[in-house]
C-alpha positions in Angstrom: 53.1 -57.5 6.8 52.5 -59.0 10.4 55.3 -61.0 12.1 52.8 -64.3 12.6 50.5 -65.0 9.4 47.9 -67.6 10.2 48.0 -69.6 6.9 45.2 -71.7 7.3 42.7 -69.2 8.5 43.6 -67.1 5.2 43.1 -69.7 3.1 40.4 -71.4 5.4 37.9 -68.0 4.1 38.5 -67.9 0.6 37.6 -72.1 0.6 34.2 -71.2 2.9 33.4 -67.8 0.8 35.5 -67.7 -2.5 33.6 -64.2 -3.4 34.1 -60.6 -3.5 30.7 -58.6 -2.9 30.8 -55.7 -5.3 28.4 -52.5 -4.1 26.6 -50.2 -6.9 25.8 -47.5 -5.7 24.5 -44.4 -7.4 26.9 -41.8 -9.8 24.5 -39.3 -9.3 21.4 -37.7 -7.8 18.4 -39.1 -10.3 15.3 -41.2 -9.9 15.9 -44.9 -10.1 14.5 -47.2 -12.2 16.2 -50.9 -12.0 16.7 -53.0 -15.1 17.9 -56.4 -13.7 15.9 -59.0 -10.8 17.9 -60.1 -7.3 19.7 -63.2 -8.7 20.0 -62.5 -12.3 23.4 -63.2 -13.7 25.3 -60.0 -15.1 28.5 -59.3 -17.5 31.0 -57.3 -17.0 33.0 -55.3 -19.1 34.6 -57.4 -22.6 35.9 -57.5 -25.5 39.7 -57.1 -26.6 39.8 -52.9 -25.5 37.4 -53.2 -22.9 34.9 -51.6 -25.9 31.8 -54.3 -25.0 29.7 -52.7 -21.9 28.3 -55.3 -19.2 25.1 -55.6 -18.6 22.6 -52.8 -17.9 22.2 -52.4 -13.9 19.9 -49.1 -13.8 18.6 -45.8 -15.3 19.0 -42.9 -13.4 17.4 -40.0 -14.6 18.5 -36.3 -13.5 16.8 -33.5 -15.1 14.8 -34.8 -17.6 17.7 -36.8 -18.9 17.7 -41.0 -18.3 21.6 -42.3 -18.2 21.9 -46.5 -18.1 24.5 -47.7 -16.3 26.4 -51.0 -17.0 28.2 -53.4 -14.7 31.7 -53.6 -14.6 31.8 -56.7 -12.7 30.7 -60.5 -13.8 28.3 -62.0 -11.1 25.2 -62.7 -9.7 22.4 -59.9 -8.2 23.3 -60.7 -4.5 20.7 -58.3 -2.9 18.7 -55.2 -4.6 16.9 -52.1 -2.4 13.7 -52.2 -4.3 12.0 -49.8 -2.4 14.1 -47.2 -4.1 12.5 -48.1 -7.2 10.9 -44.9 -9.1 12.4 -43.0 -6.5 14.5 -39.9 -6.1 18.3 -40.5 -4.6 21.6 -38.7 -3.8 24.7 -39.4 -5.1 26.7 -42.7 -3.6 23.2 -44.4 -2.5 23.7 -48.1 -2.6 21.1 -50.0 -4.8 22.6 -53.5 -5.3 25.3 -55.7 -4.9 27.0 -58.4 -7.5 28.2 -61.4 -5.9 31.5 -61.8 -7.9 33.1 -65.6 -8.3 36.9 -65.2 -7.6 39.1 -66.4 -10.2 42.4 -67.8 -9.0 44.8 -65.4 -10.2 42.2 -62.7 -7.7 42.0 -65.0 -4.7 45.7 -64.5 -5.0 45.9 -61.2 -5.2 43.6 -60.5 -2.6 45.6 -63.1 -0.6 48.6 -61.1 -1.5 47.2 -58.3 -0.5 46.1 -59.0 3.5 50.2 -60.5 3.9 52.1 -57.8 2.0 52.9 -54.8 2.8 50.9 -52.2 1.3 52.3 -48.3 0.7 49.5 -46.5 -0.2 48.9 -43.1 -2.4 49.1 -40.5 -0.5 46.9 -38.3 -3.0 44.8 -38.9 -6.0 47.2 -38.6 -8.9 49.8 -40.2 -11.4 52.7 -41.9 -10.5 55.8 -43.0 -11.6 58.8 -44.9 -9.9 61.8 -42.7 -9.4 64.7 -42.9 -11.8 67.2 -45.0 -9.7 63.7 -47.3 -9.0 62.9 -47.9 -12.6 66.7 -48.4 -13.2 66.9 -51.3 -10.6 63.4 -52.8 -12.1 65.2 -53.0 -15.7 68.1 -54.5 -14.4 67.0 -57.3 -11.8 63.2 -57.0 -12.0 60.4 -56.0 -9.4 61.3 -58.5 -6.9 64.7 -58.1 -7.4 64.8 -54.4 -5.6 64.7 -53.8 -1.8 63.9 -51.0 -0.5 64.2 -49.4 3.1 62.8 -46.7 5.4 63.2 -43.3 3.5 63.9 -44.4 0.2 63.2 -42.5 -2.5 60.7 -44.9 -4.8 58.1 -43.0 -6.4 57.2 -39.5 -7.9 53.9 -38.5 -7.6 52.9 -36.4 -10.6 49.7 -34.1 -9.5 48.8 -30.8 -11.1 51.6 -30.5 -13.4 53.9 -30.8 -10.5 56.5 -34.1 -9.6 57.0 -34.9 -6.2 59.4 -37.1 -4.6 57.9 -39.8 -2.6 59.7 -41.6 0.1 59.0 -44.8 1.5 57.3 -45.2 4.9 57.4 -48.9 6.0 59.0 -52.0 6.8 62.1 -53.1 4.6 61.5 -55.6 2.0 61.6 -56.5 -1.8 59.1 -54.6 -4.2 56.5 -57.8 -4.5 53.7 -56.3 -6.1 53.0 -53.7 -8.1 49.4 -51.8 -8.4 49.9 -48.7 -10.4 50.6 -48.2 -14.4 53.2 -45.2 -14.7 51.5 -42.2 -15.6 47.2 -43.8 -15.2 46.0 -41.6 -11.9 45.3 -43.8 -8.8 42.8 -42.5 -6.1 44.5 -42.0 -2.8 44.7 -44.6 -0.4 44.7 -47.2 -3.3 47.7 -49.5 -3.1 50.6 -48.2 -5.0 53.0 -51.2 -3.8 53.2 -54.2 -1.8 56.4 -55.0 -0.2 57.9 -58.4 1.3 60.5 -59.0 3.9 63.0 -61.3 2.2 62.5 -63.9 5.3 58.6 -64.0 4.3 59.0 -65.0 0.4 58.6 -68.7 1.1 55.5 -68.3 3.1 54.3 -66.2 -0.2 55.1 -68.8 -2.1 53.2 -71.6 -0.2 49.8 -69.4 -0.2 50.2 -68.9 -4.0 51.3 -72.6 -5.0 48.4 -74.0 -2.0 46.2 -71.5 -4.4 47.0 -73.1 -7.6 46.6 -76.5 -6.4 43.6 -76.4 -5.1 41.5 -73.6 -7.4 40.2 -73.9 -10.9 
């Protein structure tokens, strides 16, 4: 986390734009056929196990074979690249983006996540804290654990192999977790965000300023 955290400006952004801009872009290579308008309101994903699909963004078909694919993300059609409708595109084209309300609990954890800390996966695998790690979690809880320089914190698990990973960063107490033990994480997703024990109250201003002032 920076030494000098400018407060205001942090929360100043989130008050002016209190969205994240979600990009859809292609799975596949296919020909594009869009099922929604620009500012049609879309579901995401529901229902108690995640089984409801959101609503239907596109079909792309490949071969003969048409595939519709639903949002994940609850929002409004921002912008669409109609021109690419009925055509033929590669993989990881962009057709559209969902302009996605924050909630609270995310405008925190997007706060959270420009202040902490972040150690990052190194590769795209499984991972697990480390035995003495999971120990101290039990005992005290996440934020009762700091960790230093060279610590031992995490195994990666990748190809049926563990690997001890050792912390690269500044000192501080485990803040925020991102991972579930054992679910694979792409690399350079946030495994951890750590705080220097001076910077908890500073935290804690941002996230009670939050909860004041956002439904």
């Amino acid at each position: 986390m920076n030494e000098e955290v400018d407060f205001d400006s942090i929360i100043d952004k989130y008050r002016s734009d209190p969205y994240e801009y979600v990009d859809v872009c292609t799975a596949h290579t296919g020909r594009v056929k869009f099922l929604v308008k620009e500012g049609e309101e879309v579901q995401g994903v529901s229902g108690q196990w995640n089984h409801i699909p959101g609503t239907s963004l596109y079909q792309i078909t490949r071969e003969k074979n048409p595939k519709q694919i639903c949002s994940s993300t609850t929002g409004t059609i921002s912008s669409m690249r109609v021109e690419l409708e009925g055509h033929f595109v590669e993989a990881g084209e962009k057709l559209l983006t969902i302009r996605h309300p924050l909630k609270k609990r995310e405008i925190i954890e997007s706060i959270l996540k420009e202040v902490l800390f972040l150690f990052e996966a190194p590769e795209s695998a499984k991972y697990f804290f480390s035995l003495d790690i999971q120990s101290r979690i039990e005992k005290h809880g996440e934020r009762g654990v700091s960790i230093k320089d060279g610590d031992e914190i995490i195994t990666m698990s990748l190809m049926k192999r563990d690997t001890p990973i050792y912390y690269k960063g500044e000192p501080g107490i485990i803040h925020s977790v991102y991972f579930k033990p054992g679910v694979s994480v792409e690399q350079g997703a946030p495994l951890i965000g750590v705080c220097a024990q001076e910077k908890l109250p500073l935290i804690q201003k941002i996230i009670n300023h939050v909860k004041a002032e956002w439904e």
